[in-house]
TORLOGU-724779 format. One record per residue: residue number from 1; residue in three letters; z negated, x negated, y of N, C-alpha, C in turn. Coordinates in nm, 4 decimals, always signed. Atoms other than C-alpha are relative to their C-alpha. Last residue first. Example, Ala and Ser with C-alpha at 12.3 -4.5 7.8 and 13.67 -1.06 7.14 Angstrom:
R    k    r       n.w       n.u       n.v      ca.w      ca.u      ca.v       c.w       c.u       c.v
R    2  ser   +0.0060   +0.0820   -0.1190   -0.7140   -1.3670   -0.1060   -0.0730   +0.0770   +0.1090
R    1  ala   +0.0000   -0.0890   -0.1190   -0.7800   -1.2300   -0.4500   +0.0000   -0.0900   +0.1200
END
This chain:
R    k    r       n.w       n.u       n.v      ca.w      ca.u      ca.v       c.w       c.u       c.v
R   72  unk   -0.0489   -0.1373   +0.0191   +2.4695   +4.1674   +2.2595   -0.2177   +0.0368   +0.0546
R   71  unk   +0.1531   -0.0445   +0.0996   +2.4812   +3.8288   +2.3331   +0.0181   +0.1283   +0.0334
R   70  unk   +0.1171   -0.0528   -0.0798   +2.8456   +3.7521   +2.4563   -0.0949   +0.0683   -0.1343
R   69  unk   +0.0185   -0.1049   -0.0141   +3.0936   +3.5208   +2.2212   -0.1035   +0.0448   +0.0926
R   68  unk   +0.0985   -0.0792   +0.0934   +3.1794   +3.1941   +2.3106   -0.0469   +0.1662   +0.0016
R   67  unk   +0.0416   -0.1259   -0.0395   +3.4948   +3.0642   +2.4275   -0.1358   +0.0319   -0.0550
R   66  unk   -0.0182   -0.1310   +0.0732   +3.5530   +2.7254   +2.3902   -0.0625   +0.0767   +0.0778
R   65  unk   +0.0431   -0.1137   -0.0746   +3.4487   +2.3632   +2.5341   +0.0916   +0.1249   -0.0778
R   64  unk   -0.1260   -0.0619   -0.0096   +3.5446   +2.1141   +2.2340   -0.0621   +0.1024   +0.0759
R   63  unk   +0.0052   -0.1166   -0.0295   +3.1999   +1.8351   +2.2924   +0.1606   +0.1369   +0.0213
R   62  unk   -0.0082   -0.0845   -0.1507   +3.3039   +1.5499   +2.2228   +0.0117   +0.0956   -0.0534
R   61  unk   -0.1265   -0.1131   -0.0069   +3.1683   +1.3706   +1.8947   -0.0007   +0.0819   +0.1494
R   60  unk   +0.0171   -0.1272   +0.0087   +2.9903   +1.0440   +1.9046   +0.1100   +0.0889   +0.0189
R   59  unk   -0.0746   -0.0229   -0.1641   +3.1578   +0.7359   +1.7817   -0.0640   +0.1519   -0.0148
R   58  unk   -0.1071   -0.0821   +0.0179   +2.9730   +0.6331   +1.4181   -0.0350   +0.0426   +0.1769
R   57  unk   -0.0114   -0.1305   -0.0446   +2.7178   +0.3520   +1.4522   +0.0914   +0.0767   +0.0530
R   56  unk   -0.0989   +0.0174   -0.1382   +2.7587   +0.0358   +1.2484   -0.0345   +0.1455   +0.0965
R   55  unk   -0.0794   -0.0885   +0.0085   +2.4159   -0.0008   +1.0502   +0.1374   +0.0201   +0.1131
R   54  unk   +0.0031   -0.0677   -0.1134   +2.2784   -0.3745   +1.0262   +0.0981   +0.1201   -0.0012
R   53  unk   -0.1118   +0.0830   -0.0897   +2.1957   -0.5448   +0.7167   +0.0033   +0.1559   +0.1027
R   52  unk   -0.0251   -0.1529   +0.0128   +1.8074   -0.4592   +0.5807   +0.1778   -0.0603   +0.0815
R   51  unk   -0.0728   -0.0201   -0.1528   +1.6726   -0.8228   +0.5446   +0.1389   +0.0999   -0.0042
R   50  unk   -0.1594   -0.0315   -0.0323   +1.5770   -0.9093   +0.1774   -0.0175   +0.1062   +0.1509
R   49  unk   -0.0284   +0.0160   -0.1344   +1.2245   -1.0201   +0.1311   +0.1488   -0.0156   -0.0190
R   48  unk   -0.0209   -0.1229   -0.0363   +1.1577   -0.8462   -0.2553   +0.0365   -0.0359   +0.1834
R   47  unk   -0.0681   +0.0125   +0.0028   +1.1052   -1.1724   -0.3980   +0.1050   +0.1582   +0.0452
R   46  unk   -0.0913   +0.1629   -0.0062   +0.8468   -1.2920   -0.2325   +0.0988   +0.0743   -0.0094
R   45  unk   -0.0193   +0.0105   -0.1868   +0.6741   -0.8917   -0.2162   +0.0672   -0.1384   +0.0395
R   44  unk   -0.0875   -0.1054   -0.0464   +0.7243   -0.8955   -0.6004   +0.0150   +0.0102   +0.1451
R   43  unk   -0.1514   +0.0429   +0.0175   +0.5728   -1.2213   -0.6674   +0.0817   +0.0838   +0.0148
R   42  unk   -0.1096   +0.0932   -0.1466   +0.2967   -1.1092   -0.4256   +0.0659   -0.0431   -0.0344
R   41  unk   -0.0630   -0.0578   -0.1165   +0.2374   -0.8105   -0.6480   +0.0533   -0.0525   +0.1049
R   40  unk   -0.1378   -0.0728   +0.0139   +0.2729   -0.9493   -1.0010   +0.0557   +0.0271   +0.1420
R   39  unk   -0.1093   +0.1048   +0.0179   -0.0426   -1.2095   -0.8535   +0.1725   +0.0886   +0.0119
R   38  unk   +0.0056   +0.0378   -0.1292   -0.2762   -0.9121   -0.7526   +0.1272   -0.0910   -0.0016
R   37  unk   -0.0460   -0.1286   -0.0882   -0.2109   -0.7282   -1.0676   +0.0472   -0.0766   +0.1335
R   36  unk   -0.1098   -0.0041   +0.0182   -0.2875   -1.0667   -1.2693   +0.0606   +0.1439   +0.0333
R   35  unk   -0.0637   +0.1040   -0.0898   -0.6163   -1.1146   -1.0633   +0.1615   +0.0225   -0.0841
R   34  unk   -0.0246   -0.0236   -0.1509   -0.7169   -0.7670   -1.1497   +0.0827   -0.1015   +0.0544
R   33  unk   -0.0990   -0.0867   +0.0243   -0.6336   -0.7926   -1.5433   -0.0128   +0.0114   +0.1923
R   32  unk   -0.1381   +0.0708   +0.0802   -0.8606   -1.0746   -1.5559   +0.1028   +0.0542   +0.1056
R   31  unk   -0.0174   +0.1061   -0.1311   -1.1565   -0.9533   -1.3320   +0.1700   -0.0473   -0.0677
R   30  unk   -0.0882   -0.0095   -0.1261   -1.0944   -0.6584   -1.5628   -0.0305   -0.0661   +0.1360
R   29  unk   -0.1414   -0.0494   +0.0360   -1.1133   -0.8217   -1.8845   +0.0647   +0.0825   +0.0881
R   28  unk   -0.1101   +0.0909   -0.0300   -1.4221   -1.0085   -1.7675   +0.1549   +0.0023   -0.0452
R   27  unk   -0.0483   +0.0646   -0.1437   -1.5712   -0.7133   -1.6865   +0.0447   -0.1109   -0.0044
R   26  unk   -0.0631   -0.0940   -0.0697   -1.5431   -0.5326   -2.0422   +0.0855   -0.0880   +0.2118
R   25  unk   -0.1605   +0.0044   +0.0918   -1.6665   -0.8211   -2.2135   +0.0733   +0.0481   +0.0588
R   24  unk   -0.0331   +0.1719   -0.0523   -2.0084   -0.8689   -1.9832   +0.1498   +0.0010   -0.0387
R   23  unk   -0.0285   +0.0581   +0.1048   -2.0544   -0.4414   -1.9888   +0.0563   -0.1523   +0.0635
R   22  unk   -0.1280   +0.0028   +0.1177   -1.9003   -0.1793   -1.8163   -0.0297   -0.1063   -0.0742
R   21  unk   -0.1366   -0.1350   +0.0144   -2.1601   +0.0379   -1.6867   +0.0565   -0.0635   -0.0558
R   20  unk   +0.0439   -0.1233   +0.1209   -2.4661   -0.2206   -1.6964   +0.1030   +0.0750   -0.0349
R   19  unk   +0.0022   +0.0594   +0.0926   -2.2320   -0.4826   -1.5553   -0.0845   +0.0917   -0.0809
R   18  unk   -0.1285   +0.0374   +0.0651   -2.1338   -0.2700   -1.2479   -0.0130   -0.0118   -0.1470
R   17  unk   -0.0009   -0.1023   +0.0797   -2.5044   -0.1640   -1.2263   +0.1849   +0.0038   -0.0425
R   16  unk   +0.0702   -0.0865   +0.1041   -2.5923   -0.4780   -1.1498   +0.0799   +0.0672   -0.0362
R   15  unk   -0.0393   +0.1310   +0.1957   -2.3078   -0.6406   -0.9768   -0.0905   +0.0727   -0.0935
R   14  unk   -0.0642   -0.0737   +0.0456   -2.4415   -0.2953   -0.7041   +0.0914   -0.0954   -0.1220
R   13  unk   +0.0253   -0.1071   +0.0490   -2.7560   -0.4297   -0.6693   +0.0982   +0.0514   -0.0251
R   12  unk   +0.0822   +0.0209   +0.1032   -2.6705   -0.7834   -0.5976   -0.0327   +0.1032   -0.0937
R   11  unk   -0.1053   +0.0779   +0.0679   -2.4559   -0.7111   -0.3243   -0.0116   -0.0072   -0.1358
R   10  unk   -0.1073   -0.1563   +0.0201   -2.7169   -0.4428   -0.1801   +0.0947   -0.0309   -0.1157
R    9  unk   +0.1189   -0.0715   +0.1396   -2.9808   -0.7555   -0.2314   +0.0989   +0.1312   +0.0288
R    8  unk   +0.0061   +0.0227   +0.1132   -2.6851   -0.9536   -0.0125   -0.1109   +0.0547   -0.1349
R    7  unk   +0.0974   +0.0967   +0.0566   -2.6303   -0.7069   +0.2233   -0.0326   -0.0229   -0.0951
R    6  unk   -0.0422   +0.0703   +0.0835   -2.3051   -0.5074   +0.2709   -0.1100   -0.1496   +0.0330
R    5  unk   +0.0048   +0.0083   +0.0988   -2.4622   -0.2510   +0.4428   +0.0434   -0.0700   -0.1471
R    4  unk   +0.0990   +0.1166   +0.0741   -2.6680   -0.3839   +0.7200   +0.0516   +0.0785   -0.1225
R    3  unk   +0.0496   +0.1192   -0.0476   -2.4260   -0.2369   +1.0086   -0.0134   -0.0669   -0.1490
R    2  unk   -0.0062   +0.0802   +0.1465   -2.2919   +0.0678   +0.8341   -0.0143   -0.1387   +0.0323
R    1  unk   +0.0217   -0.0934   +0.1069   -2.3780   +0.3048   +1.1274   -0.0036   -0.0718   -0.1349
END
């Protein structure tokens, strides 16, 4: 279905109209601003590897057999 659509005169055609829309100034202020997004995020995923510590798990509760009322 989307075989042949990332061909290079497709490639080509859509840098076009990029650069018509925003402009030579414009796009190199958000190639910028992209690669320093991309960067913030894998120094945050570095320093964000902390290892979850392990939960103890609470003693289940027995069951207190009782009376229960009748359904009416």
């Amino acid at each position: 279905m989307f075989s042949g659509l990332l061909q290079p005169m497709h490639l080509l055609l859509i840098l076009g109209v990029v650069l018509i829309v925003f402009g030579p100034g414009k796009l190199a202020n958000l190639g910028h601003d992209l690669g320093k997004s991309i960067r913030e995020f894998k120094s945050a995923m570095d320093a964000h590897d902390v290892t979850p510590e392990p939960v103890a798990e609470k003693p289940a509760q027995q069951a207190v057999p009782g009376k229960a009322d009748p359904a009416a």
